[in-house]
BAFI-3210 file (N, C-alpha, C; in Angstrom, 3 decimals, decimal comma, padded with zeros to 6 digits):
// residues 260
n [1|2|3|4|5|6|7|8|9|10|11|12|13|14|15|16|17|18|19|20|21|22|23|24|25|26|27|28|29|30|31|32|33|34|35|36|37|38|39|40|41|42|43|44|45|46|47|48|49|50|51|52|53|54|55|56|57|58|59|60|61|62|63|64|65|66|67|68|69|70|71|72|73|74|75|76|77|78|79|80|81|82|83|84|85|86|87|88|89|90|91|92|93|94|95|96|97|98|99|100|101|102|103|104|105|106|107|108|109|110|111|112|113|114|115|116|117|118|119|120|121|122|123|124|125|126|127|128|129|130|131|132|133|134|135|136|137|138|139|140|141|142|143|144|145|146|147|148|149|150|151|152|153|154|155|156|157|158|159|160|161|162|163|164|165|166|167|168|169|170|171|172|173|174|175|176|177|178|179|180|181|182|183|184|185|186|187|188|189|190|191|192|193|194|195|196|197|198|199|200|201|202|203|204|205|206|207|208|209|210|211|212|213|214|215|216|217|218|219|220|221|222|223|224|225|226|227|228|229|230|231|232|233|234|235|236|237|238|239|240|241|242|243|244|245|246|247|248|249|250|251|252|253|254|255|256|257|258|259|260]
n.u [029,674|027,769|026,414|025,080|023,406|021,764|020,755|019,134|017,674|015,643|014,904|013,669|011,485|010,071|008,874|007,673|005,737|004,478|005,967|007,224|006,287|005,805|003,857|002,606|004,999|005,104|002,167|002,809|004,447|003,068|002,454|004,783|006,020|003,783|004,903|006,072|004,688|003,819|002,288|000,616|-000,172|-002,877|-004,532|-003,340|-003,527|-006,605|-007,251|-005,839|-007,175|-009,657|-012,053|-012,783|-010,302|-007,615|-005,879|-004,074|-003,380|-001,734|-000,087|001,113|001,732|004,194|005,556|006,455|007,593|009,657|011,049|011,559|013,383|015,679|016,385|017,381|018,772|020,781|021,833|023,019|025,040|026,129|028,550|030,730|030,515|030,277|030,481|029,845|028,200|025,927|025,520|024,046|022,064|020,515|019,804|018,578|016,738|014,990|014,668|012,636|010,912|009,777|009,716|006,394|005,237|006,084|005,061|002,691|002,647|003,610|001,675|-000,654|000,200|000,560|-002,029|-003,106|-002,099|-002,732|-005,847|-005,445|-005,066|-007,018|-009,620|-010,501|-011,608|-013,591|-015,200|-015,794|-017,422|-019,395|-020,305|-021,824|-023,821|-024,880|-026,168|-028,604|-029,930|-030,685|-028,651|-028,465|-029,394|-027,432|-024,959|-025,733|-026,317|-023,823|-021,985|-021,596|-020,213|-017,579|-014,069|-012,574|-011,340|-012,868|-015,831|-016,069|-016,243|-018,878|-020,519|-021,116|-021,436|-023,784|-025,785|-025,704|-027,210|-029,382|-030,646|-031,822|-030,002|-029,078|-027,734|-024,367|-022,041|-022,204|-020,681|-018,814|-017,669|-016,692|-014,607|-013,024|-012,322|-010,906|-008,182|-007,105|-005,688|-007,490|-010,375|-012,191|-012,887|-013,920|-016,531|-017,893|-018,734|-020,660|-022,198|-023,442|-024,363|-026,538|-028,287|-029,206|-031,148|-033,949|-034,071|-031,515|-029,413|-027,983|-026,028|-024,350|-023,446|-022,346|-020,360|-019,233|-018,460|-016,086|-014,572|-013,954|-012,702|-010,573|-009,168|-008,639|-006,733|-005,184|-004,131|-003,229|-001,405|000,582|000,957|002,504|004,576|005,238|006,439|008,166|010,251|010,698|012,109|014,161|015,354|016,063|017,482|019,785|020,675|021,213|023,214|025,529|026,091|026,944|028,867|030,503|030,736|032,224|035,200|035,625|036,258|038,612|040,138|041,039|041,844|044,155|045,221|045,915|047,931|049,916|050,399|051,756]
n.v [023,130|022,514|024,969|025,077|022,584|023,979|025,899|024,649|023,198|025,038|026,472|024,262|024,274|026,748|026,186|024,318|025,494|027,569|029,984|030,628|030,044|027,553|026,610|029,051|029,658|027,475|028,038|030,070|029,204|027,758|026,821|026,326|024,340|022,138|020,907|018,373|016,970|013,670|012,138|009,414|010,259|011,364|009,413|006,894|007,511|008,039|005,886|004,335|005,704|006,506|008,226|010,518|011,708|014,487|015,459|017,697|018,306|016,365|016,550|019,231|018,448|016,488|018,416|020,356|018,581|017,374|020,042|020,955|018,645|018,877|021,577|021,113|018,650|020,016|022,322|020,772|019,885|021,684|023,570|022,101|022,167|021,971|021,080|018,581|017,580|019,562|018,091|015,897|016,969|017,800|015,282|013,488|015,228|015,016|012,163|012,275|013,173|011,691|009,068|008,977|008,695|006,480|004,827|004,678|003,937|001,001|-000,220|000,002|-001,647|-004,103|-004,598|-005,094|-007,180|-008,765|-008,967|-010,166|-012,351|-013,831|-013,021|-014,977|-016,853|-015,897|-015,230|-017,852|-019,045|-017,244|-018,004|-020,670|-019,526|-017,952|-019,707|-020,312|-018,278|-014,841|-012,800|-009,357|-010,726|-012,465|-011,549|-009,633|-011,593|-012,743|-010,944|-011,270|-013,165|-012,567|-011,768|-009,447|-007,345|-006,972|-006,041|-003,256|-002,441|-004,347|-003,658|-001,265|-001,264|-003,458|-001,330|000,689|-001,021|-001,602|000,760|001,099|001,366|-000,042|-000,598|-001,100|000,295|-000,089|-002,348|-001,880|-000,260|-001,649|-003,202|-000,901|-000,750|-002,576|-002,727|-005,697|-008,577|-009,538|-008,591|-006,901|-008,658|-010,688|-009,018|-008,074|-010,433|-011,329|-009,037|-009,570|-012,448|-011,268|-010,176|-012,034|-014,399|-017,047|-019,482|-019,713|-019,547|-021,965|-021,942|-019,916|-019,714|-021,829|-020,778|-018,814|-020,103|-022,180|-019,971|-018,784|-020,962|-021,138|-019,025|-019,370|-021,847|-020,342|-018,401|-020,635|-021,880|-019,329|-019,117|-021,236|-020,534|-018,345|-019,595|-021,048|-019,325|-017,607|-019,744|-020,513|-017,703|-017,974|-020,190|-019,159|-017,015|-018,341|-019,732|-017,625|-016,498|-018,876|-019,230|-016,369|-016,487|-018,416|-018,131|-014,991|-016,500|-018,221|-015,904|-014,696|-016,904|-017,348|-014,837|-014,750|-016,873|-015,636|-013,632|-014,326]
n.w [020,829|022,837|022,410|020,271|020,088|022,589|020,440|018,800|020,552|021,098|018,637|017,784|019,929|019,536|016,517|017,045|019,677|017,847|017,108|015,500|012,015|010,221|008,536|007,269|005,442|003,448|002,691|001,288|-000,572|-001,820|-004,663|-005,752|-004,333|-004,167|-006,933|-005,766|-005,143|-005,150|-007,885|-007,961|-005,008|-004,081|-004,631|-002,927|-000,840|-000,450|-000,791|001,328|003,627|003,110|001,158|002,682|003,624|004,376|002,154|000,991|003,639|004,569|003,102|003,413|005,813|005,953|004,602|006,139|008,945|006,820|006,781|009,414|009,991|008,379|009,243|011,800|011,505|010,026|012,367|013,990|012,486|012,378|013,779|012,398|009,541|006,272|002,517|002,558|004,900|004,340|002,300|003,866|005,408|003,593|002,583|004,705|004,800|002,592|003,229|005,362|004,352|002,166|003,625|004,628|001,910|001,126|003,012|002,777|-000,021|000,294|002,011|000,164|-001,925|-000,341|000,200|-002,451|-003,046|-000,752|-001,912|-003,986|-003,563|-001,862|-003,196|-005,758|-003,725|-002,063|-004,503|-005,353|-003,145|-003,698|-005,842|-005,617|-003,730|-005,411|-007,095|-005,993|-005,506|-007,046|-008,203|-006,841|-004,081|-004,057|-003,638|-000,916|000,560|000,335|001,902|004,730|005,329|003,866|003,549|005,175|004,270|002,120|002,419|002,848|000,253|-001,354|000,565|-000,515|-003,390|-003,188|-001,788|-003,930|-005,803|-004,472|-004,198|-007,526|-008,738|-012,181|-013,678|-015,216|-013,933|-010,765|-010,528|-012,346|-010,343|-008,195|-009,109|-009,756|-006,997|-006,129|-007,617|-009,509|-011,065|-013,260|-011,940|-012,930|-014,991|-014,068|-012,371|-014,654|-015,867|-013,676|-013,568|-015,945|-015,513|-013,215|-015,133|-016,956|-018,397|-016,720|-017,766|-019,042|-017,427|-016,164|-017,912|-017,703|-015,442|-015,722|-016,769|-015,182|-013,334|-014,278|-014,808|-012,115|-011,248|-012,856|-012,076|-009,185|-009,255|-010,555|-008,463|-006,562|-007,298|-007,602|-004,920|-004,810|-006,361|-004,717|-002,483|-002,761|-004,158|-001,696|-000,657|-002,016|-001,696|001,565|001,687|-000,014|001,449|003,685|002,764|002,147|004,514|006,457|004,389|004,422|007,027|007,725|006,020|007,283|010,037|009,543|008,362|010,378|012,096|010,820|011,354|013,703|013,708|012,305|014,126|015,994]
ca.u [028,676|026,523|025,621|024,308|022,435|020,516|020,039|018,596|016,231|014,853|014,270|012,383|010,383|009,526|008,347|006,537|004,884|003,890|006,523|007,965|005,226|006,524|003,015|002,823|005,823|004,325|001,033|003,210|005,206|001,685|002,266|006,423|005,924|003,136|005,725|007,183|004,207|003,997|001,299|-000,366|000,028|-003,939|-005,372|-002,930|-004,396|-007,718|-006,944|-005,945|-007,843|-011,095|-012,554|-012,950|-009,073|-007,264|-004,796|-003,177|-002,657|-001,335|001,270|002,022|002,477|005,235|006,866|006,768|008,419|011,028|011,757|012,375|014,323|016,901|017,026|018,004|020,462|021,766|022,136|023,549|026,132|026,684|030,101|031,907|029,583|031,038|029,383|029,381|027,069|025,135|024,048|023,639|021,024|019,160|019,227|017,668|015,392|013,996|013,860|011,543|009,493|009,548|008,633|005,135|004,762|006,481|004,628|000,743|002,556|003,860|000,349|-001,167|001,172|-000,151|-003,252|-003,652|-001,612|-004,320|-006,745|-005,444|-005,243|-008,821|-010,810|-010,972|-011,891|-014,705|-015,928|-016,276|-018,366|-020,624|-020,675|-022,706|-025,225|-025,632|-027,150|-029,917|-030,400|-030,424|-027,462|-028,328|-029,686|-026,215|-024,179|-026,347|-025,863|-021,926|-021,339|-021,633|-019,268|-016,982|-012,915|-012,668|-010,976|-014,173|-016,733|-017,005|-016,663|-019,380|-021,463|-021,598|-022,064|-025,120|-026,236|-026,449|-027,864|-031,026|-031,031|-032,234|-029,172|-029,244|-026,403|-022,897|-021,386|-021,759|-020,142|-017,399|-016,820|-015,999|-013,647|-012,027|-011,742|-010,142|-007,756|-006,073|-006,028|-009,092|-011,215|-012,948|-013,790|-015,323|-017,388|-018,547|-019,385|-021,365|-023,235|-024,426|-025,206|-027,309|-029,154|-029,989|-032,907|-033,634|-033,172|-029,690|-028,794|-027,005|-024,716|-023,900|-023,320|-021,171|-019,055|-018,917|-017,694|-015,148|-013,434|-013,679|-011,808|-009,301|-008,669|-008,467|-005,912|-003,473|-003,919|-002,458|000,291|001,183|001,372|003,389|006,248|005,935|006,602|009,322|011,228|010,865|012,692|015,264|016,193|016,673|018,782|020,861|020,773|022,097|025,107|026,134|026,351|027,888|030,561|031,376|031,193|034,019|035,810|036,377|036,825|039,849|041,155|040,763|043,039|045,330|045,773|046,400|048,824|051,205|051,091|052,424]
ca.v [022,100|022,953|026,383|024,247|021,705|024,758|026,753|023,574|022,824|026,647|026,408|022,936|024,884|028,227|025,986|023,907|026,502|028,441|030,958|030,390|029,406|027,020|026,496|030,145|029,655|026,456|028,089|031,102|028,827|026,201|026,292|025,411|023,166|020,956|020,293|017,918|015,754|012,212|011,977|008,464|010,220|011,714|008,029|006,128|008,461|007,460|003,698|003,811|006,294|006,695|009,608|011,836|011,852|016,117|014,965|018,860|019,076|015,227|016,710|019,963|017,939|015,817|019,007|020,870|017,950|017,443|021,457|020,842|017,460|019,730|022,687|020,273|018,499|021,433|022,796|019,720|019,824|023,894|023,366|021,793|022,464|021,461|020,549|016,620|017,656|020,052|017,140|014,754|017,375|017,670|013,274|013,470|016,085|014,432|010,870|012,617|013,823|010,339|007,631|008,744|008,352|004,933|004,225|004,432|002,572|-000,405|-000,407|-000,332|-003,056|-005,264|-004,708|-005,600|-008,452|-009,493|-008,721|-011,030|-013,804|-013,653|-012,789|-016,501|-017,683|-014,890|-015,714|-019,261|-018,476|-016,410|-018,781|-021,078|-018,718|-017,846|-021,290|-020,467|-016,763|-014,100|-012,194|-008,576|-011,275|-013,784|-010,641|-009,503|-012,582|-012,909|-009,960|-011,999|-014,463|-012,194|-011,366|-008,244|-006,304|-006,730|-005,881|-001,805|-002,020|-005,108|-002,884|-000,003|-002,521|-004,227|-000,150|001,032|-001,672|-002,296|001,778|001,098|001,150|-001,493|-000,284|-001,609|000,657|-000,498|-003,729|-001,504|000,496|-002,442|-003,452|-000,179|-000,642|-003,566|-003,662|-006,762|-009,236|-010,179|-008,236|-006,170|-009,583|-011,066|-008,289|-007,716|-011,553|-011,065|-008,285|-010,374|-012,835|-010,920|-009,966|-013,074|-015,093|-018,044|-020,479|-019,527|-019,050|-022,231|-021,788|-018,652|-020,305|-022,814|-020,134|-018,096|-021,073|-022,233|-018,818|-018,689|-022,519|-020,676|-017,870|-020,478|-022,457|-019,686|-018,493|-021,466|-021,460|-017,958|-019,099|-021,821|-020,161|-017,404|-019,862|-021,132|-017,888|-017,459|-020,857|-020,604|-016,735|-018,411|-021,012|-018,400|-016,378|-019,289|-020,122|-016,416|-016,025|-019,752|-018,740|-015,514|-016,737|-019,446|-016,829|-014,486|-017,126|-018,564|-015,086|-014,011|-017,653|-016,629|-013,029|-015,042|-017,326|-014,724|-012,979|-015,514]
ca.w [020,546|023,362|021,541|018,982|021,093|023,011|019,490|018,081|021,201|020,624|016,766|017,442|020,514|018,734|015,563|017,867|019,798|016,817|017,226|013,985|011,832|009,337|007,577|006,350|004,540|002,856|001,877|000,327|-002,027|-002,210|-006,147|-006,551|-003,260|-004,874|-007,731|-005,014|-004,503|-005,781|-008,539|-006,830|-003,472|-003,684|-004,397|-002,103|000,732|-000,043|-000,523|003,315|004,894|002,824|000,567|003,482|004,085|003,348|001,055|001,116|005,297|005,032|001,994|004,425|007,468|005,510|004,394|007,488|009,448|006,584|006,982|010,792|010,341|007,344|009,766|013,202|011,191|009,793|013,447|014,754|011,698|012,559|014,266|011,482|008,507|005,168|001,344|002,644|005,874|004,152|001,582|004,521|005,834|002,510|002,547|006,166|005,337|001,803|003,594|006,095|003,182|001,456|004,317|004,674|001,146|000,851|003,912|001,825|-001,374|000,721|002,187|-001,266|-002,329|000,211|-000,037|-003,438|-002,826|-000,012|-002,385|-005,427|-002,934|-001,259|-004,374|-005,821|-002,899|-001,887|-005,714|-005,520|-001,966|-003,916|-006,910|-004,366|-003,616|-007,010|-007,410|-005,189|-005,316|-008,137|-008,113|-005,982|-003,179|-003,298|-003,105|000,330|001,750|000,677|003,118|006,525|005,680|002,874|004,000|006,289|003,127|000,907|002,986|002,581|-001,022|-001,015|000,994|-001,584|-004,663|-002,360|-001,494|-005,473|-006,732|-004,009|-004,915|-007,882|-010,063|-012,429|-014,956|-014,870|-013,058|-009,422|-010,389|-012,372|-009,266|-007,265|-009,789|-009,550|-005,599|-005,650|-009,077|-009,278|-011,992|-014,129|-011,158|-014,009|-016,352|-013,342|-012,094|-015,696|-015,775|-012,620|-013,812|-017,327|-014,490|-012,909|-016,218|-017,719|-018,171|-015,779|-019,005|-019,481|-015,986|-016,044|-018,975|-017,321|-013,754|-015,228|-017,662|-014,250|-011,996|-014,604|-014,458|-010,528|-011,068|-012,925|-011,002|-007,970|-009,466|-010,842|-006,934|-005,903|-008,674|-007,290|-004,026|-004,515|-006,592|-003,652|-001,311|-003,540|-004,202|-000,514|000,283|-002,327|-001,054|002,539|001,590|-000,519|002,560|004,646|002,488|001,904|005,761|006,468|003,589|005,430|008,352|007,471|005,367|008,528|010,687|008,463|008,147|012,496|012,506|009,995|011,896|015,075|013,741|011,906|015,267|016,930]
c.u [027,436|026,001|024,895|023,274|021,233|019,835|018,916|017,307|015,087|014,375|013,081|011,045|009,455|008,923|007,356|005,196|004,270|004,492|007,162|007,247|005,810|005,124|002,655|003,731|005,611|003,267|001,533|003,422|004,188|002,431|003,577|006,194|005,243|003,480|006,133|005,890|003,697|002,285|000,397|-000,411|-001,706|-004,565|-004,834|-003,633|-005,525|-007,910|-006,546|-006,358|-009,237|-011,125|-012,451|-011,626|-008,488|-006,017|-003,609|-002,902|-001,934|000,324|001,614|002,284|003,742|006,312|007,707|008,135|009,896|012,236|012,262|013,347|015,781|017,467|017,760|018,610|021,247|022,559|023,016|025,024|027,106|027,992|031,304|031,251|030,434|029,721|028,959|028,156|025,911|024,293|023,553|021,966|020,005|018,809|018,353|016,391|014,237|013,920|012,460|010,513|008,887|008,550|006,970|004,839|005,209|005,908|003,182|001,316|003,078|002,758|-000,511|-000,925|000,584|-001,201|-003,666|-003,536|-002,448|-005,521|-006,780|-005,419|-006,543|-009,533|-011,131|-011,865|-013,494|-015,472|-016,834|-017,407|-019,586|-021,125|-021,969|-024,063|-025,687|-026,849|-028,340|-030,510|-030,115|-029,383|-027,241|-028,303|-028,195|-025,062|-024,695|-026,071|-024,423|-021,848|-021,138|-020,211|-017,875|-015,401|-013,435|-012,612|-012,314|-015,490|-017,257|-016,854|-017,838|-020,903|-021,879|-021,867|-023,664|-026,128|-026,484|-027,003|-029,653|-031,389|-031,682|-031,207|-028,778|-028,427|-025,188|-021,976|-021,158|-020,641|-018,595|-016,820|-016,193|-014,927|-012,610|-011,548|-010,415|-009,658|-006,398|-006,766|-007,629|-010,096|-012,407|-013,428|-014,996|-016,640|-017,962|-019,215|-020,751|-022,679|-023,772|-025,057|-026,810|-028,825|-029,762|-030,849|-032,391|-032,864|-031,807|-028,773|-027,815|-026,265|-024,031|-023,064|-022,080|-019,715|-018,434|-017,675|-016,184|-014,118|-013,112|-012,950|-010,445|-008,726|-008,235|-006,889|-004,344|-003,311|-003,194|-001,585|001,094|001,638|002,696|004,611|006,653|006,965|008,370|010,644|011,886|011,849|013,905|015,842|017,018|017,691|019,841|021,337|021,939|023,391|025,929|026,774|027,130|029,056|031,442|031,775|032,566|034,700|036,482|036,701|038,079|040,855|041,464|042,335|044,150|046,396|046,673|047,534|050,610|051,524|051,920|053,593]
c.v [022,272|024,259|025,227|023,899|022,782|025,702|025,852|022,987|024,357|026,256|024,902|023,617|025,667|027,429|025,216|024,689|027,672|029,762|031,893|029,512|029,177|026,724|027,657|030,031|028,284|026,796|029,225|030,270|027,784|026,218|025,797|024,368|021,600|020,252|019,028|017,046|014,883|012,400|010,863|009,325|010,641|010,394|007,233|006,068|007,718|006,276|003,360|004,037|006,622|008,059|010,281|012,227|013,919|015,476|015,905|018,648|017,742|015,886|017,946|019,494|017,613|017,231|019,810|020,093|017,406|019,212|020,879|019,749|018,157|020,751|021,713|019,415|019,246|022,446|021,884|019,439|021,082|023,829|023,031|021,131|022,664|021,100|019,124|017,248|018,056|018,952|016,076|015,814|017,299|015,946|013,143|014,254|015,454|012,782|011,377|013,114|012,501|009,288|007,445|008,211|006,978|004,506|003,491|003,137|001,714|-000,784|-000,717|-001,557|-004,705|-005,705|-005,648|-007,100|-009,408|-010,137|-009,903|-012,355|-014,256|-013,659|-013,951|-017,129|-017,112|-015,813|-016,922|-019,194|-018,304|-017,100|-019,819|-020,649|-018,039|-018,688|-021,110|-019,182|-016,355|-013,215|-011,286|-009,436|-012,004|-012,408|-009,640|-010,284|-012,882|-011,901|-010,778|-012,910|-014,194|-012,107|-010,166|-007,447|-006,028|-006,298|-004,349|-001,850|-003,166|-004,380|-001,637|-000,278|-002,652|-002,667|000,349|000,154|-001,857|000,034|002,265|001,310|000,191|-001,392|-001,305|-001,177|000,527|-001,556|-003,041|-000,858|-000,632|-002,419|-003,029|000,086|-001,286|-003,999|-004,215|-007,724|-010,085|-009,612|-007,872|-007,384|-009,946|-010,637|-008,379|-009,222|-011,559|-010,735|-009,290|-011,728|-012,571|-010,687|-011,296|-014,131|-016,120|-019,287|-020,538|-019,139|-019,919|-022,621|-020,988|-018,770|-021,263|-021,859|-019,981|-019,055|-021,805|-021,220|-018,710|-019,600|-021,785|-020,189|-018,858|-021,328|-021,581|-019,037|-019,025|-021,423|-020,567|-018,082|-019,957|-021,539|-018,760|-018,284|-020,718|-020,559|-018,191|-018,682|-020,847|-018,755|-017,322|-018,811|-020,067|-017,374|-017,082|-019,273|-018,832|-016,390|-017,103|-019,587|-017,961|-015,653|-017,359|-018,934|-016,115|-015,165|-017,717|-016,957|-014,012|-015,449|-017,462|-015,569|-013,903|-015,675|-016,187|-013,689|-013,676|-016,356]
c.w [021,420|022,796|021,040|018,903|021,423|021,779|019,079|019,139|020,936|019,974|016,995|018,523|020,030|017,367|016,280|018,465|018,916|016,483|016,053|012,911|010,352|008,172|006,681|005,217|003,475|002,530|000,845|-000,946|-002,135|-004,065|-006,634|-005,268|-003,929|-006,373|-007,218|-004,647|-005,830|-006,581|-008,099|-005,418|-002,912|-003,368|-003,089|-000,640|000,768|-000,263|001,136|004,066|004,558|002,170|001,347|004,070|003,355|003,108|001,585|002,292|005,536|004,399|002,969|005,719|006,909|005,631|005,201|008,491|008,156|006,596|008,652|010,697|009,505|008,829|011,372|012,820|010,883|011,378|013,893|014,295|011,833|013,005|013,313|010,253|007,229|004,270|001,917|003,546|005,133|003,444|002,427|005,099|004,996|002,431|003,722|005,796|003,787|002,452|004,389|005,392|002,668|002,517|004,407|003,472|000,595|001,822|003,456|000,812|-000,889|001,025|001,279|-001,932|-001,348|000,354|-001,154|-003,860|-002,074|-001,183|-003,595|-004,693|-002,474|-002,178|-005,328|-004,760|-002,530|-003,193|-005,462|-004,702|-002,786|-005,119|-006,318|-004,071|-005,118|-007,722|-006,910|-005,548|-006,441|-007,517|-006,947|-004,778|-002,980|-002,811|-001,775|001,110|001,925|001,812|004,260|006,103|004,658|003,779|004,603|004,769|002,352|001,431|003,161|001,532|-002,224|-000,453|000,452|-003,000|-004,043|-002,729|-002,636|-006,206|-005,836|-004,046|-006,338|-009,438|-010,699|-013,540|-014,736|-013,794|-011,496|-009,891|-010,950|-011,138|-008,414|-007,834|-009,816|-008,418|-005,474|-007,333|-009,259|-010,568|-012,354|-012,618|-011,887|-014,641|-015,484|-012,668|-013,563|-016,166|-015,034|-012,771|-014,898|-016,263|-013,888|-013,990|-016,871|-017,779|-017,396|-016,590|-019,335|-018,321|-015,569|-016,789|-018,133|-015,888|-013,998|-015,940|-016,200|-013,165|-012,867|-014,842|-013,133|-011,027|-011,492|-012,713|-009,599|-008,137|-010,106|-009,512|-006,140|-006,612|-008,358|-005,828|-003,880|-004,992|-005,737|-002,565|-001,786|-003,808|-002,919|000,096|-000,614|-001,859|000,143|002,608|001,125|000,433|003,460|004,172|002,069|003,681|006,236|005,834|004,150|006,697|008,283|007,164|006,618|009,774|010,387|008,381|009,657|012,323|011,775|010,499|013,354|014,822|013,066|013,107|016,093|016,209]
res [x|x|x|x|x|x|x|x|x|x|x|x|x|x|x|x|x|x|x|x|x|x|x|x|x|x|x|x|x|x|x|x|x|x|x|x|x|x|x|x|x|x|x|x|x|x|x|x|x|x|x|x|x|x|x|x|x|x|x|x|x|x|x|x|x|x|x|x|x|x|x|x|x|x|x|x|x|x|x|x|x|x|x|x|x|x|x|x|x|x|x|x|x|x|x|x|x|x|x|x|x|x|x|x|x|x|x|x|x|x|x|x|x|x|x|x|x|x|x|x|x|x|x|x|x|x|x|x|x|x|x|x|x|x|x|x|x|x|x|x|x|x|x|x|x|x|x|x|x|x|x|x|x|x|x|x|x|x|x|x|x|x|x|x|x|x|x|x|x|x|x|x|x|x|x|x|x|x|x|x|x|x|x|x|x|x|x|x|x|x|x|x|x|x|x|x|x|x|x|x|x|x|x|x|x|x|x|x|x|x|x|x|x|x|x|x|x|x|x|x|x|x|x|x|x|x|x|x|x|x|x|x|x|x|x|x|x|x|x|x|x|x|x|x|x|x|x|x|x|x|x|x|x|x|x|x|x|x|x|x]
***
């Protein structure tokens, strides 16, 4: 077992120190390797770390460290190495491939989740300044006082439109930053907002503010059968663990009395 131990600190040194260069062998097989990565895994990247993130050296770090985590269980198993071990090494060595990438889509997941909660509320905000200001101007001033989350894709809406782009597409790109329910109607509201004469500005103000209302109110609807769920899991939590508890307590006095 100590063989093992000192083969197994080697192989992690020599790949460490570059001795044994595990990325060569990952740019050889680049074209059956990249079979093995997750089709969301390019966007996810840049949903957490920004456009300027390398996608490829994030996907060969992963595979690198699940090659070392296979080969240092496999070492560790070397002594009394059997089919069961071997597949425990390949389970160790694809979790170590996996977590990063369940690490982005839990991140993603919450995000958007942030995102569907906040974005009523932001709205309404900017519904407000709508009243006073023409559209590019209420969305300048929302920034100061917007959620943290909305504020670089807020600031690149603001940035193509005082550029001189006066199409749809800034307002769709937000949309596509942040996509979460009815994001797209209300940006595309927004924009006809922005476009339309002063005369009809408040038809348009009140369509706008009775969709914010409704978005607002299925918000709260969503929160409250979260918070709901969340209180009937507990309880079902509680009396699973009170049951067992009583359960093996009843069968510990049971054990004691037939010993006795």
């Amino acid at each position: 077992m100590v063989i093992v131990i000192v083969a197994a600190i080697i192989l992690f040194v020599a790949i460490y120190n570059g001795t044994i260069d595990t990325s060569a062998f990952i740019k050889d097989n680049d074209i059956y390797l990249k079979l093995l990565k997750e089709k969301d895994y390019d966007f996810l990247l840049t949903v957490k770390f920004g456009e300027d993130v390398d996608a490829n050296k994030l996907f060969y770090v992963r595979l690198r460290n699940a090659l070392i985590a296979f080969a240092a269980t496999v070492f560790v198993l070397m002594s009394r190495m059997s089919f069961i071990n071997f597949i425990i090494a390949l389970a160790v060595g694809f979790l170590v491939f996996k977590l990063p990438y369940m690490s982005v889509q839990s991140y993603y997941k919450r995000r958007l989740a942030q995102i569907d909660e906040l974005l009523p509320y932001y709205l309404k905000g900017l519904e407000v300044l709508a009243q006073h200001y023409i559209i590019p101007v209420a969305l300048q001033k929302s920034i100061a006082d917007a959620p943290e989350i909305f504020k670089p894709g807020l600031k690149k809406l603001v940035g193509r439109i005082e550029a001189g782009d006066s199409s749809i597409d800034p307002y769709v790109e937000f949309a596509l930053d942040y996509p979460v329910r009815d994001s797209m109607r209300m940006m595309r509201l927004l924009y006809r907002l922005s476009l339309g004469e002063q005369k009809n500005k408040y038809e348009q103000l009140l369509m706008f503010s009775h969709t914010v209302s409704t978005l607002q109110n299925k918000a709260r609807e969503q929160r409250y059968k979260a918070r709901l769920s969340n209180m009937e899991r507990r309880t079902i939590i509680m009396l699973i663990v009170t049951g067992g508890g009583t359960m093996v307590i009843l069968l510990i006095a049971m054990f004691v009395m037939f010993n006795f």
